[in-house]
N, CA, C and O atoms as a MOPAC input file, in Angstrom:
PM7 MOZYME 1SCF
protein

 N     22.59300 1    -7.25400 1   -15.21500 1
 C     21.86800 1    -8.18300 1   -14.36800 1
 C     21.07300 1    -9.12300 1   -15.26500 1
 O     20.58500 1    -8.75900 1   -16.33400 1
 N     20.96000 1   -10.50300 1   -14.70800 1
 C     20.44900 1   -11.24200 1   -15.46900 1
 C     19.03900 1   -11.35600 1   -15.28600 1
 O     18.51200 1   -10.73200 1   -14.36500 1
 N     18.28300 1   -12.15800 1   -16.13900 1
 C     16.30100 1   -12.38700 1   -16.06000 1
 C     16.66700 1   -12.54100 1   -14.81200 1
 O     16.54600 1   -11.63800 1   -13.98400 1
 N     17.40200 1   -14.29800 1   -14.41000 1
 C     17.16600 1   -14.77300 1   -13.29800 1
 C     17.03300 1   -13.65300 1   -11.83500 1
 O     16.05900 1   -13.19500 1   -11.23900 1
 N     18.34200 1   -13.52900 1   -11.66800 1
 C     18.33800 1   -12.55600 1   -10.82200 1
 C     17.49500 1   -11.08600 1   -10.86400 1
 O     17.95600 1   -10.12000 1   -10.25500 1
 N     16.77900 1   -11.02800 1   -11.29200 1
 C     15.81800 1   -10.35000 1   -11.21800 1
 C     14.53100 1   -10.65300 1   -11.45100 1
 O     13.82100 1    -9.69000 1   -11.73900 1
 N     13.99000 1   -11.77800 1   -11.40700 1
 C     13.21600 1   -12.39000 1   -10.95400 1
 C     13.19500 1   -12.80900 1    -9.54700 1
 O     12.29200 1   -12.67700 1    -8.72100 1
 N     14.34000 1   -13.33100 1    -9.43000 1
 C     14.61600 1   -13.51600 1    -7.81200 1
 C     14.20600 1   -12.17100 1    -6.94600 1
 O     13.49000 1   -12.05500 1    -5.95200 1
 N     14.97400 1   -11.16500 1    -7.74800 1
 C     14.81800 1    -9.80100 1    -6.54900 1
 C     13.16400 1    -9.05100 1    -6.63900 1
 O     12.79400 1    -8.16200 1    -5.87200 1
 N     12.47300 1    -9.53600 1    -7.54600 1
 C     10.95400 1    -9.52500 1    -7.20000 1
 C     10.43800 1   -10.32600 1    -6.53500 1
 O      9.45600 1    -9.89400 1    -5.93100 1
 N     10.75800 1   -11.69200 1    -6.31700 1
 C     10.37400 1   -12.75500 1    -5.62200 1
 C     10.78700 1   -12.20600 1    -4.39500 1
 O      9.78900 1   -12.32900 1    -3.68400 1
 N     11.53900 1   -11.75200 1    -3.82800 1
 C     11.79800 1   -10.79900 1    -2.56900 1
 C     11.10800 1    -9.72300 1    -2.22200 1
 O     10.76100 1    -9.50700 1    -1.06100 1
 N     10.88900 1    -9.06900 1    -3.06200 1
 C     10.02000 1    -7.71300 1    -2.94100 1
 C      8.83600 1    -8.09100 1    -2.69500 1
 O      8.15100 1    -7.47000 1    -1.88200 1
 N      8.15300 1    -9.68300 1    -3.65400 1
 C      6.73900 1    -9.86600 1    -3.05800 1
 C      6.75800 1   -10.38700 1    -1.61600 1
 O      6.08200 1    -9.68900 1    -0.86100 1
 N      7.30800 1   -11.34400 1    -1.09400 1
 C      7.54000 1   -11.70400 1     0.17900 1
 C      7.88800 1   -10.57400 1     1.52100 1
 O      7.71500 1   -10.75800 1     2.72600 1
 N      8.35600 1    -9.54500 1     0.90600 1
 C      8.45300 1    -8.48900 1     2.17400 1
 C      7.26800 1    -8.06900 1     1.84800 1
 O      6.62000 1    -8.22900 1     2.88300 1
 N      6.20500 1    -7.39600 1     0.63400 1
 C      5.46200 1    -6.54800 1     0.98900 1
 C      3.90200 1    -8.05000 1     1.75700 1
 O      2.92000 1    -7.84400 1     2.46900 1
 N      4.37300 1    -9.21200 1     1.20400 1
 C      3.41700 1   -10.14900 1     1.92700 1
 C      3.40400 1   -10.03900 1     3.22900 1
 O      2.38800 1   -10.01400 1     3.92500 1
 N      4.90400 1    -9.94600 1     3.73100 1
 C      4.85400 1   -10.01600 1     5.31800 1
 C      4.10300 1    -8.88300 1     5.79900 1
 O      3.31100 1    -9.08100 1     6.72000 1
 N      4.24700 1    -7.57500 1     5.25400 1
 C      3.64500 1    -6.48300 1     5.64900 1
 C      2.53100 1    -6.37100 1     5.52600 1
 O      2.26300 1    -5.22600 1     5.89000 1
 N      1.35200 1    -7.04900 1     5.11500 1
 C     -0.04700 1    -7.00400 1     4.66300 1
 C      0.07800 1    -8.33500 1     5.82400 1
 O     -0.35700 1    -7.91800 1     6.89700 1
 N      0.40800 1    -9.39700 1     5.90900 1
 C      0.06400 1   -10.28300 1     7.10900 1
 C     -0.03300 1    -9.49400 1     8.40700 1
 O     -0.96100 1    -9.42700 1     9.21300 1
 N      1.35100 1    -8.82200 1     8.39900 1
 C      1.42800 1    -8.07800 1     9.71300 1
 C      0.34500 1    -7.80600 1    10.21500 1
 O     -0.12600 1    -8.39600 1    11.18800 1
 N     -0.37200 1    -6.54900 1     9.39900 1
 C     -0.83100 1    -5.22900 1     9.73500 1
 C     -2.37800 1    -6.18500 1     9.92700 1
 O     -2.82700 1    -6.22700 1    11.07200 1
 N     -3.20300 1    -6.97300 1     8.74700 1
 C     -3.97900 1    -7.69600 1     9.06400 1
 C     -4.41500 1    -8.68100 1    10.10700 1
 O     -5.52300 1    -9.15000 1    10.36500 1
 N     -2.87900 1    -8.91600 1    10.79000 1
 C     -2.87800 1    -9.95100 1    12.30100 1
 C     -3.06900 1    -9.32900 1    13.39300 1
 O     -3.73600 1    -9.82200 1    14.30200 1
 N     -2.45400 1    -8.03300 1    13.46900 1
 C     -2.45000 1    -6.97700 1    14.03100 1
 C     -3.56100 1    -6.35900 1    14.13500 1
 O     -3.70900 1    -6.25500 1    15.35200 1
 N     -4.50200 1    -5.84700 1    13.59800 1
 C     -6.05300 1    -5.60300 1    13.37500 1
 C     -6.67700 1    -6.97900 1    14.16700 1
 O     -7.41700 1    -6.67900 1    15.10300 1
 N     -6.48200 1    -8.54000 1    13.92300 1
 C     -7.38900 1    -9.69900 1    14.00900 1
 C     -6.84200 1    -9.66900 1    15.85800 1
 O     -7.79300 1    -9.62500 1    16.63900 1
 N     -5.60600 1    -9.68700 1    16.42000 1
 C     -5.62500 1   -10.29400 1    17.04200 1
 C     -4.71100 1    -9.25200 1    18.66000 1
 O     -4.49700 1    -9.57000 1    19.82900 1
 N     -4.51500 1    -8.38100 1    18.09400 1
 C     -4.12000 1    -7.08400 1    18.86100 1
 C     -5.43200 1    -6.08200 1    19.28400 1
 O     -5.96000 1    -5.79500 1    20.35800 1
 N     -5.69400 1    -5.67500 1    17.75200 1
 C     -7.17600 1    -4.64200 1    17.90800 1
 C     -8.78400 1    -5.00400 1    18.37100 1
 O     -9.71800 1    -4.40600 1    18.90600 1
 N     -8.48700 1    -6.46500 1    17.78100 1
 C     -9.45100 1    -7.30300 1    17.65700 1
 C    -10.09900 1    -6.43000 1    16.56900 1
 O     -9.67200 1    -5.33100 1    16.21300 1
 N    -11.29500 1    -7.12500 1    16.03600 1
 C    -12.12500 1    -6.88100 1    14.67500 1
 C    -13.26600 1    -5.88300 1    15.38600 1
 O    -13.76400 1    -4.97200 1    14.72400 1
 N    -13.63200 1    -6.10900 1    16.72600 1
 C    -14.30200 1    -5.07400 1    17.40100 1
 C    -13.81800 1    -3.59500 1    17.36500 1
 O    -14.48800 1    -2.57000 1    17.23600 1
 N    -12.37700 1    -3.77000 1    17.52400 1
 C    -11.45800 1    -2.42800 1    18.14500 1
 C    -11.33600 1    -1.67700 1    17.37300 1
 O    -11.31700 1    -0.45600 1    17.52600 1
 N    -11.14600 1    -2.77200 1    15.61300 1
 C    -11.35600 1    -2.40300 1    14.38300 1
 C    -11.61200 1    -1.29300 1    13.92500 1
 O    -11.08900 1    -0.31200 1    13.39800 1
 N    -13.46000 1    -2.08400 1    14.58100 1
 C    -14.38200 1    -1.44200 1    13.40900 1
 C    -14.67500 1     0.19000 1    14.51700 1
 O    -15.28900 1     1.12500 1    14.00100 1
 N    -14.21100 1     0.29700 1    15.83900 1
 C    -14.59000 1     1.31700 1    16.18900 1
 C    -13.63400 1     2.52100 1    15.84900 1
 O    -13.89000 1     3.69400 1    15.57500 1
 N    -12.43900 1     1.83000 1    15.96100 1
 C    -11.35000 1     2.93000 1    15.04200 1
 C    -12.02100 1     3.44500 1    13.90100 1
 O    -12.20300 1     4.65900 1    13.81500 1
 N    -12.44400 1     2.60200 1    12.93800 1
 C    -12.57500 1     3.00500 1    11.61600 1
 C    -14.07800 1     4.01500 1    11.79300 1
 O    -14.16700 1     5.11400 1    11.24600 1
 N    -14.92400 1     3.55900 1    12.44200 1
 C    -15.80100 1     4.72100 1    13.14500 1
 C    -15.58300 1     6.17200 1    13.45000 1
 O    -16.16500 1     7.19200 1    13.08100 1
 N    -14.34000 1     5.89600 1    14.41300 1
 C    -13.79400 1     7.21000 1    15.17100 1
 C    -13.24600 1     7.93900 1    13.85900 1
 O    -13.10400 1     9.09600 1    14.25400 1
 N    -12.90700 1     7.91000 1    12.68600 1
 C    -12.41500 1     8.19000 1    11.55000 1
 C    -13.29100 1     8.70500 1    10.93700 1
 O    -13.07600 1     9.64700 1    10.17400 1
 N    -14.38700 1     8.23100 1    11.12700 1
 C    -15.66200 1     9.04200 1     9.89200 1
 C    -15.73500 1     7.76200 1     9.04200 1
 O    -16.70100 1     7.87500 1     8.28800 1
 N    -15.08500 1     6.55800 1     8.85500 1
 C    -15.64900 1     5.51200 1     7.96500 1
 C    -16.19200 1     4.47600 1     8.26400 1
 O    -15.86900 1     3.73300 1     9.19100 1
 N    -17.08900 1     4.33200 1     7.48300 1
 C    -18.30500 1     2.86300 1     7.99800 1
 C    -17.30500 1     1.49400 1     8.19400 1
 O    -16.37000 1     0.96100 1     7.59600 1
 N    -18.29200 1     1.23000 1     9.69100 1
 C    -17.13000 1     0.31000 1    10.20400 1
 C    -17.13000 1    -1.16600 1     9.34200 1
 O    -16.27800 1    -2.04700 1     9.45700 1
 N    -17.99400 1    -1.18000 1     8.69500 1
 C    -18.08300 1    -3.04000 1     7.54200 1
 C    -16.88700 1    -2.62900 1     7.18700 1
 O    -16.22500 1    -3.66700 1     7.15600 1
 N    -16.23700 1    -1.79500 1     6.91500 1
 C    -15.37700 1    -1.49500 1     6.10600 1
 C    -13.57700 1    -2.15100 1     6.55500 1
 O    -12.60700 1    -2.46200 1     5.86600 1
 N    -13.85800 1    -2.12200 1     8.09500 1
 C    -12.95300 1    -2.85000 1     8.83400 1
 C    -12.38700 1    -4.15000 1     8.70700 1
 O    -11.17300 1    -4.35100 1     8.73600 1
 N    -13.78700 1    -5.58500 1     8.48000 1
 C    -13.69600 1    -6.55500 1     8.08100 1
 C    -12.90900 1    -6.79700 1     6.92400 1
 O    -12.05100 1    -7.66900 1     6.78100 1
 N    -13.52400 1    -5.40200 1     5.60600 1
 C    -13.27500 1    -5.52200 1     4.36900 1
 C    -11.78600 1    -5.65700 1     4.45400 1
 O    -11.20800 1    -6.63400 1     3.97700 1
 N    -11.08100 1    -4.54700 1     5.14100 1
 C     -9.55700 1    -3.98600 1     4.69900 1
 C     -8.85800 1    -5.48100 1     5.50600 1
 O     -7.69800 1    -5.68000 1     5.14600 1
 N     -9.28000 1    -6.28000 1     6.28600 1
 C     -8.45600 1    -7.09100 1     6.89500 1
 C     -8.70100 1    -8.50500 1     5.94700 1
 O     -7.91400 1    -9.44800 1     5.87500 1
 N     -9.82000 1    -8.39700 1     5.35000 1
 C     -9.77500 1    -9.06600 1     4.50200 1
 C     -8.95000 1    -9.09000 1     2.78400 1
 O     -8.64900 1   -10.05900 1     2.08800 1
 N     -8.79600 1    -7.75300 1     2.55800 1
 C     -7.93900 1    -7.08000 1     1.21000 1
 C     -5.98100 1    -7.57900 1     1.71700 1
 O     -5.11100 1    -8.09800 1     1.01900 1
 N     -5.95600 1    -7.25600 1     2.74800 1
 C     -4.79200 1    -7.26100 1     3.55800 1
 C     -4.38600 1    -9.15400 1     3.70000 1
 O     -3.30500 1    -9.62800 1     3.35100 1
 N     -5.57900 1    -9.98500 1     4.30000 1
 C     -5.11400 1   -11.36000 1     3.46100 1
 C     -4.91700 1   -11.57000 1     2.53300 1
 O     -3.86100 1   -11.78200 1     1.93800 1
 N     -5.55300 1   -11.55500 1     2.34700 1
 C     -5.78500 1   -11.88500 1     0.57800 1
 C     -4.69400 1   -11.58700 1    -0.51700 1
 O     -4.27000 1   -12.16700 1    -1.51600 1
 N     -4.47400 1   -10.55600 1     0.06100 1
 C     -3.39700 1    -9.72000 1    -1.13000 1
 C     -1.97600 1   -10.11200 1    -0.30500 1
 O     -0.94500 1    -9.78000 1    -0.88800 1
 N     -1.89400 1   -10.48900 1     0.41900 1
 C     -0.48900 1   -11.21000 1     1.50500 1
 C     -0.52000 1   -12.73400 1     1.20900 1
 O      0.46200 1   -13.39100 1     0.86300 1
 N     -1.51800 1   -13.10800 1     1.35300 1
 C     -1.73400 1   -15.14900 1     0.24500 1
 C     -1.01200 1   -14.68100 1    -1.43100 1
 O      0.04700 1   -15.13300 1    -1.86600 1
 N     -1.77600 1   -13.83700 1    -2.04000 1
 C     -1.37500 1   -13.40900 1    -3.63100 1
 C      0.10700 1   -13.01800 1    -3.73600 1
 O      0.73700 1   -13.62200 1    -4.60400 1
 N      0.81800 1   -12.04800 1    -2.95000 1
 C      1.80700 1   -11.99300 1    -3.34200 1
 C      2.96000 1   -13.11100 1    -3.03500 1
 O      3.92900 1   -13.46000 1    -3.70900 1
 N      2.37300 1   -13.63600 1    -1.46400 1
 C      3.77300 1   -14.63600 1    -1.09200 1
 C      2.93700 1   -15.84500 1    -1.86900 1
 O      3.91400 1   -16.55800 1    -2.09700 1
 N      1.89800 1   -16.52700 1    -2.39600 1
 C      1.84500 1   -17.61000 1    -3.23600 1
 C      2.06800 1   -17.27700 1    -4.67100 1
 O      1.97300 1   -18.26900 1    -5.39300 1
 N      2.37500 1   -16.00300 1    -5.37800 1
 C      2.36700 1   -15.97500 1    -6.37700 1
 C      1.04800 1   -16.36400 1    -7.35200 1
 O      0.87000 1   -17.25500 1    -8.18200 1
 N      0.29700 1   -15.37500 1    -6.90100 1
 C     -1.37300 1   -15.64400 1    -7.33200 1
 C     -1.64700 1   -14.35600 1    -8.06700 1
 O     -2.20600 1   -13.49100 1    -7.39300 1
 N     -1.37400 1   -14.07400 1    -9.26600 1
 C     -1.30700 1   -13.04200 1    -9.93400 1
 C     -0.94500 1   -11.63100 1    -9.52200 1
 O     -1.55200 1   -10.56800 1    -9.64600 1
 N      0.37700 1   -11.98400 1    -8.92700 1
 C      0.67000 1   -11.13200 1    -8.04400 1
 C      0.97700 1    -9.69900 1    -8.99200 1
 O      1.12100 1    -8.75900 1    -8.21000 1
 N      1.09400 1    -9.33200 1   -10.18600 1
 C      1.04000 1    -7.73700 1   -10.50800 1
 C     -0.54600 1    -7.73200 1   -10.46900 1
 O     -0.73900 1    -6.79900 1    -9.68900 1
 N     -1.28800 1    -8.00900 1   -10.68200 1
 C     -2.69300 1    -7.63900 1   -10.36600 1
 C     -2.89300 1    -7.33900 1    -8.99800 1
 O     -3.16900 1    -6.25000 1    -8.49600 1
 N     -2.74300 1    -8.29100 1    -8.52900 1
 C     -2.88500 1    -8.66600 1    -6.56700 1
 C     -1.71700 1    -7.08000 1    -6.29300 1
 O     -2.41600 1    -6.37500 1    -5.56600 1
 N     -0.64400 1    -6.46200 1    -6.49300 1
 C     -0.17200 1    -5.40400 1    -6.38000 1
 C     -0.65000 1    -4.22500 1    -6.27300 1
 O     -0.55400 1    -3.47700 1    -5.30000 1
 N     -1.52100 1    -3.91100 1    -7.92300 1
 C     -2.66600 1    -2.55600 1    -8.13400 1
 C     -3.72500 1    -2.85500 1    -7.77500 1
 O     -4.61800 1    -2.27700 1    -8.39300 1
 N     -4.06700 1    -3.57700 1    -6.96300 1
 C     -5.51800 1    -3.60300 1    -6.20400 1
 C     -5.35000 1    -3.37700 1    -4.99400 1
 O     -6.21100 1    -2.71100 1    -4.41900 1
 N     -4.26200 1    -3.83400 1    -4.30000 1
 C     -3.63500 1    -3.00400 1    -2.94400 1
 C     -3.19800 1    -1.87700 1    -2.66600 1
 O     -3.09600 1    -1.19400 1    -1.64700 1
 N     -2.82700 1    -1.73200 1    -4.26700 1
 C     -2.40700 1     0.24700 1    -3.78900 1
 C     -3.70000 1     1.13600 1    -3.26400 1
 O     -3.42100 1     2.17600 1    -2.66800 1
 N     -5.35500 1     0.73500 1    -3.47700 1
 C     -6.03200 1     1.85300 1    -3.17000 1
 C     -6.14900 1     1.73900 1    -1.72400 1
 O     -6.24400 1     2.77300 1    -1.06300 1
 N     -6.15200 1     0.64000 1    -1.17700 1
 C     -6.01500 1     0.42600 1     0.21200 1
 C     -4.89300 1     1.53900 1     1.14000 1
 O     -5.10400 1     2.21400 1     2.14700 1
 N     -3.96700 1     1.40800 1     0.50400 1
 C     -2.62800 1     1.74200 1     1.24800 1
 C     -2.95100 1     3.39600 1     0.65700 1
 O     -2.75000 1     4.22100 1     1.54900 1
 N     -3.27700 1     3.83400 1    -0.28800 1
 C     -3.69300 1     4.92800 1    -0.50100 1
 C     -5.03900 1     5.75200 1     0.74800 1
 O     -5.34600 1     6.80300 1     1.31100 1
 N     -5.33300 1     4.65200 1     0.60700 1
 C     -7.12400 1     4.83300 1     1.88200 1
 C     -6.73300 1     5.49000 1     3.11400 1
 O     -7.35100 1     6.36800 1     3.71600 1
 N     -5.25300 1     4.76700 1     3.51100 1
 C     -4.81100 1     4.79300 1     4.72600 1
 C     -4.21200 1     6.82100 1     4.64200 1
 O     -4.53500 1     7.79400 1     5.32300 1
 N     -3.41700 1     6.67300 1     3.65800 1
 C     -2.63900 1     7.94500 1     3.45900 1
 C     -3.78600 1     9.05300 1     3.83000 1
 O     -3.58000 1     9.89900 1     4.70000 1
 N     -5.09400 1     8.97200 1     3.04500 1
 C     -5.81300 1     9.65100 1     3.26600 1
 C     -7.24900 1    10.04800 1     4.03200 1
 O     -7.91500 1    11.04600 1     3.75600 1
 N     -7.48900 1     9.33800 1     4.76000 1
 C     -8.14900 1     8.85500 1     5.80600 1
 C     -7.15900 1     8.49400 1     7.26700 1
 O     -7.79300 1     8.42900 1     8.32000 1
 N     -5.91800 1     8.30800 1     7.31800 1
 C     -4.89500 1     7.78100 1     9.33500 1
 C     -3.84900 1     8.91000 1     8.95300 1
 O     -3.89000 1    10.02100 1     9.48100 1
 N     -2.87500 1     8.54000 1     7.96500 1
 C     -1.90600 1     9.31200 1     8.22000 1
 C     -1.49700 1    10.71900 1     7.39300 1
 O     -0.49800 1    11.41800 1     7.56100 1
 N     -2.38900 1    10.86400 1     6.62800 1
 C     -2.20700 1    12.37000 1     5.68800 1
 C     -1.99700 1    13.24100 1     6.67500 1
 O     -0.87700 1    13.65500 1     6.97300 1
 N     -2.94800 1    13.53700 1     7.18300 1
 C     -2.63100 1    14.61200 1     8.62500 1
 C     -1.70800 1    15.02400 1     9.53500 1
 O     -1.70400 1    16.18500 1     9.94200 1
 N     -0.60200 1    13.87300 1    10.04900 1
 C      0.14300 1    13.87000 1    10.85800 1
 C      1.54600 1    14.12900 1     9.96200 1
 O      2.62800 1    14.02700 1    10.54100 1
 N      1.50300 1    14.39500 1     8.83800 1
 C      2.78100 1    15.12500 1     8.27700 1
 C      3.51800 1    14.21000 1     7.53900 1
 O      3.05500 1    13.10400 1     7.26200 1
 N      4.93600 1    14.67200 1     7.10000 1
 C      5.52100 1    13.17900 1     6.18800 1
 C      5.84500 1    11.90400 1     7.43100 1
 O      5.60900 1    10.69900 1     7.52100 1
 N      6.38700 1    12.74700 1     8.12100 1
 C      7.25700 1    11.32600 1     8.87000 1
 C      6.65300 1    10.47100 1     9.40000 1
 O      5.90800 1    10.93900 1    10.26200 1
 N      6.59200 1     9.19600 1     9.29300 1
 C      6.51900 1     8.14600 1     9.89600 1
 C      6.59000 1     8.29900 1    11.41600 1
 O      5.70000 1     7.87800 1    12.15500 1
 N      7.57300 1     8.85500 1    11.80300 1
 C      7.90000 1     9.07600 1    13.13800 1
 C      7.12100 1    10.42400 1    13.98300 1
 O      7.26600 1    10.70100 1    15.17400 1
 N      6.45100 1    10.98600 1    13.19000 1
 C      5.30100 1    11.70500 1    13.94500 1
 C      4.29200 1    10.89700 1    14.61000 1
 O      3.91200 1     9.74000 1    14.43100 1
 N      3.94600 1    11.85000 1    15.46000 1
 C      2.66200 1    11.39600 1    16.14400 1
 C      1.28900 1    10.77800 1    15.52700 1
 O      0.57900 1    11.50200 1    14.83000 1
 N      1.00800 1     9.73900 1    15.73200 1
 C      0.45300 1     8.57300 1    14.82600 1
 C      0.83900 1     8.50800 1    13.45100 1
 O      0.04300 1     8.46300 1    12.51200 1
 N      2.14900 1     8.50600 1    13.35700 1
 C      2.44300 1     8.07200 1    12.02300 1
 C      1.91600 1     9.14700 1    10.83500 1
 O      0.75200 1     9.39100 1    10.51600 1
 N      3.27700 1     9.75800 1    10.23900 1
 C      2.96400 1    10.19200 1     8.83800 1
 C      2.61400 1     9.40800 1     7.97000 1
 O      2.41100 1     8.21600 1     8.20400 1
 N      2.42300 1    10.21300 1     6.26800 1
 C      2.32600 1     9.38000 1     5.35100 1
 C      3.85100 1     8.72600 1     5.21000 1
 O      3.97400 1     7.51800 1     5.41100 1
 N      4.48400 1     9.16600 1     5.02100 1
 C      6.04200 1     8.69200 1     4.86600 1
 C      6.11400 1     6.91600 1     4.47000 1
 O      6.64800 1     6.41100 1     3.48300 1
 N      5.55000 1     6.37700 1     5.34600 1
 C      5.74000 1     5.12400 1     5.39400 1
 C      4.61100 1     4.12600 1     4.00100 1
 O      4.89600 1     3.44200 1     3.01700 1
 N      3.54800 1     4.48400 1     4.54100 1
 C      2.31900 1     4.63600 1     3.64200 1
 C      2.77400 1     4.71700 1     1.90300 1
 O      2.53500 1     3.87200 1     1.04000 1
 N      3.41100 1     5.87100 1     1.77500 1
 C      3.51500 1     6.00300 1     0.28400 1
 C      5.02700 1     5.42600 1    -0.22100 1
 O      5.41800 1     5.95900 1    -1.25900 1
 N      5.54800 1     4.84200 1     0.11800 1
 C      6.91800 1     4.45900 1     0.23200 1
 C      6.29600 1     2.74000 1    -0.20200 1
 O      6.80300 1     2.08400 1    -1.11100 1
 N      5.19500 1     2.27200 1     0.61000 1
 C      4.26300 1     0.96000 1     0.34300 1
 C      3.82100 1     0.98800 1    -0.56900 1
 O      3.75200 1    -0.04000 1    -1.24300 1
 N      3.23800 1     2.36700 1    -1.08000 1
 C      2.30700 1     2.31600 1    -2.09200 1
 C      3.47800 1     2.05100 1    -3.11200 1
 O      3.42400 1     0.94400 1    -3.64600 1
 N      4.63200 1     2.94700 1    -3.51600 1
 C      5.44000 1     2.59300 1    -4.19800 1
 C      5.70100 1     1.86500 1    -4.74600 1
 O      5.71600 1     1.76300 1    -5.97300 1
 N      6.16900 1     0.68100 1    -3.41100 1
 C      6.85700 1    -0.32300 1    -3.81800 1
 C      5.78100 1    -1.75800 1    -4.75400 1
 O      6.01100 1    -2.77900 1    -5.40100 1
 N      4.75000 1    -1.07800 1    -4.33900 1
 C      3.36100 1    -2.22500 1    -4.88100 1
 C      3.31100 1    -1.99300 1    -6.29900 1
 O      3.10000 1    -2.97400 1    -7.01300 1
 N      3.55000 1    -0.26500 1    -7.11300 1
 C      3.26400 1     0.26300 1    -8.22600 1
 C      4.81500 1    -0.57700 1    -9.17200 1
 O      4.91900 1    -0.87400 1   -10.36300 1
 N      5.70800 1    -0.72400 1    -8.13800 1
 C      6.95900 1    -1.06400 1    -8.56300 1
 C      6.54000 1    -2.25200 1    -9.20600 1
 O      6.28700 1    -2.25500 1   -10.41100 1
 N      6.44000 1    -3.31900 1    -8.45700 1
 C      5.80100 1    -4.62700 1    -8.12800 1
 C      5.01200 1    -4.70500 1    -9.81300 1
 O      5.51400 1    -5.23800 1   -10.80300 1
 N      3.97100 1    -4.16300 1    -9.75400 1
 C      3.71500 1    -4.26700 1   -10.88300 1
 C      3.91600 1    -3.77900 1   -12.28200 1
 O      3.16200 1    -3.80400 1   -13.25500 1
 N      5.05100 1    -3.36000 1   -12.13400 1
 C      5.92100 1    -2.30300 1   -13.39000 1
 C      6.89900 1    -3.36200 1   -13.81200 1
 O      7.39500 1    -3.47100 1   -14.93400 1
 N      7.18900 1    -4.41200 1   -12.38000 1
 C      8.54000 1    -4.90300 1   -12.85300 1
 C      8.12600 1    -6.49800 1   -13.27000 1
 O      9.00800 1    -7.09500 1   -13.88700 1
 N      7.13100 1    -7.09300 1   -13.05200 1
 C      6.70000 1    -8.66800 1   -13.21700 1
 C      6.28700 1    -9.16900 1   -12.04900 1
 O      5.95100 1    -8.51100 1   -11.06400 1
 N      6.31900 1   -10.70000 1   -12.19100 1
 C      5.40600 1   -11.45800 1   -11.33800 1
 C      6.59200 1   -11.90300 1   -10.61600 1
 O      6.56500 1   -12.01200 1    -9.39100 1
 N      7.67100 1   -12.17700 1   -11.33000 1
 C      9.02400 1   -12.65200 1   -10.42200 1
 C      8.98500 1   -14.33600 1   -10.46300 1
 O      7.98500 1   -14.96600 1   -10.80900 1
 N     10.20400 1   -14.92200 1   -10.06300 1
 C     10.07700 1   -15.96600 1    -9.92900 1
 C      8.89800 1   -17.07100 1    -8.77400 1
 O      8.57600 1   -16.68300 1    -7.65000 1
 N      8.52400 1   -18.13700 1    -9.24500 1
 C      7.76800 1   -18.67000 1    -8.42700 1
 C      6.36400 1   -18.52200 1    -7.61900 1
 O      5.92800 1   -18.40700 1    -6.47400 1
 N      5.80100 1   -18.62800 1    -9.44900 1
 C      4.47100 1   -17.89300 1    -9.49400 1
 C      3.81200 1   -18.71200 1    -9.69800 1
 O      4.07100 1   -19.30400 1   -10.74500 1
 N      2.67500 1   -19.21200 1    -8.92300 1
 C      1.55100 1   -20.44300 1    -9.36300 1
 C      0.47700 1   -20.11100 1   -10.18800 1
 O     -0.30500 1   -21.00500 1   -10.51100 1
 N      0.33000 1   -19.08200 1   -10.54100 1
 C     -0.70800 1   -18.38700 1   -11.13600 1
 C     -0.24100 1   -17.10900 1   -12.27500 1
 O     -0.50900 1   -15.98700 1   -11.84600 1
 N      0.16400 1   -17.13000 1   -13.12400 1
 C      1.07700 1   -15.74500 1   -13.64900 1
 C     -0.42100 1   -14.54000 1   -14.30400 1
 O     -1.36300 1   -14.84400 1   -15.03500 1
 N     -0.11000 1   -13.29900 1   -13.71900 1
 C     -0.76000 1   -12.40000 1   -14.28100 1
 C     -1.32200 1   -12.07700 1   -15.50200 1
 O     -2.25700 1   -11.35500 1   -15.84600 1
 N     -0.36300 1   -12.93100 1   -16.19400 1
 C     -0.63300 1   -12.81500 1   -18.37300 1
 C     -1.94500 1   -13.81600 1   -18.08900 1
 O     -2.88700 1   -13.80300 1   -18.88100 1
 N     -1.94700 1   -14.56500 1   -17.07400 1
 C     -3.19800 1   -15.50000 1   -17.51400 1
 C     -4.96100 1   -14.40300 1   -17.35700 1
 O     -5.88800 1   -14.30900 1   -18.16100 1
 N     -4.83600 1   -13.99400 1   -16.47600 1
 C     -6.05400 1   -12.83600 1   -16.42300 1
 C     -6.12800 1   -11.83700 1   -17.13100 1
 O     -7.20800 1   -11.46000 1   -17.58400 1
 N     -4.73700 1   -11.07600 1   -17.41300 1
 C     -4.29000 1    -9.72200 1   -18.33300 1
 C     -3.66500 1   -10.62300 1   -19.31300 1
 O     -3.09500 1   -11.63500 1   -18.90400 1
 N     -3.70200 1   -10.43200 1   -20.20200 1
 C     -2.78100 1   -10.79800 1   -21.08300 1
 C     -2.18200 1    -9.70600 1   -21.77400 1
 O     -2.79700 1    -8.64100 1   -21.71800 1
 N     -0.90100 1    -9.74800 1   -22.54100 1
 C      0.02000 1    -8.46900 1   -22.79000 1
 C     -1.00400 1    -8.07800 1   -24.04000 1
 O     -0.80100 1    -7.06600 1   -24.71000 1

């Protein structure tokens, strides 16, 4: 396989896990509302500011990967999030996804692909490249 094409197939990988951080963040803004949020995150045992925070980590890091804004950084700063979730919503309910409110299954399969993300480069069509903050 060539650079190119594998640059390309990270440039894919950031754009799906972007869509999935838009999702879940639109989904919180405009399904749960930011009220519904913060009482979930209550009903959990965690302080509800914390609600704003994650929908805000969840933009942010969905702008970074689909604009290519230091996106292996913007990657390992999302894994503790998606980790948060594993262990705080879905640790409990078992591996599968398809359990009752969702296993980890899905969760660490995300986390994965983010650790991937930043194992493998920034990918093509990066406005910002990671060497500029990290450098090798």
């Amino acid at each position: 396989m060539d650079v190119m094409s594998t640059d390309y197939g990270i440039f894919l990988l950031r754009l799906a896990l972007a869509a999935l951080f838009a999702a879940h963040a639109l989904l919180k803004l405009r399904v749960f509302t930011i009220a519904g949020t913060m009482a979930f995150f209550r009903s959990i045992g965690l302080p509800s500011w914390l609600a704003p925070v994650t929908i805000a980590m969840e933009l942010a890091g969905a702008a970074a990967l689909f604009l290519g804004i230091a996106p292996r950084i913007a990657a390992l700063l999302l894994v503790p999030l998606i980790l948060g979730t594993i262990l705080t919503v879905h640790g409990k309910n078992g591996w599968l996804f398809t359990n009752q409110n969702g296993g980890w299954e899905f969760p660490a399969f995300w986390a994965a692909t983010l650790f991937a993300l930043a194992l493998l480069g920034d990918g093509a069509f990066v406005l910002v490249p990671s060497s500029i903050i990290l450098p090798h």
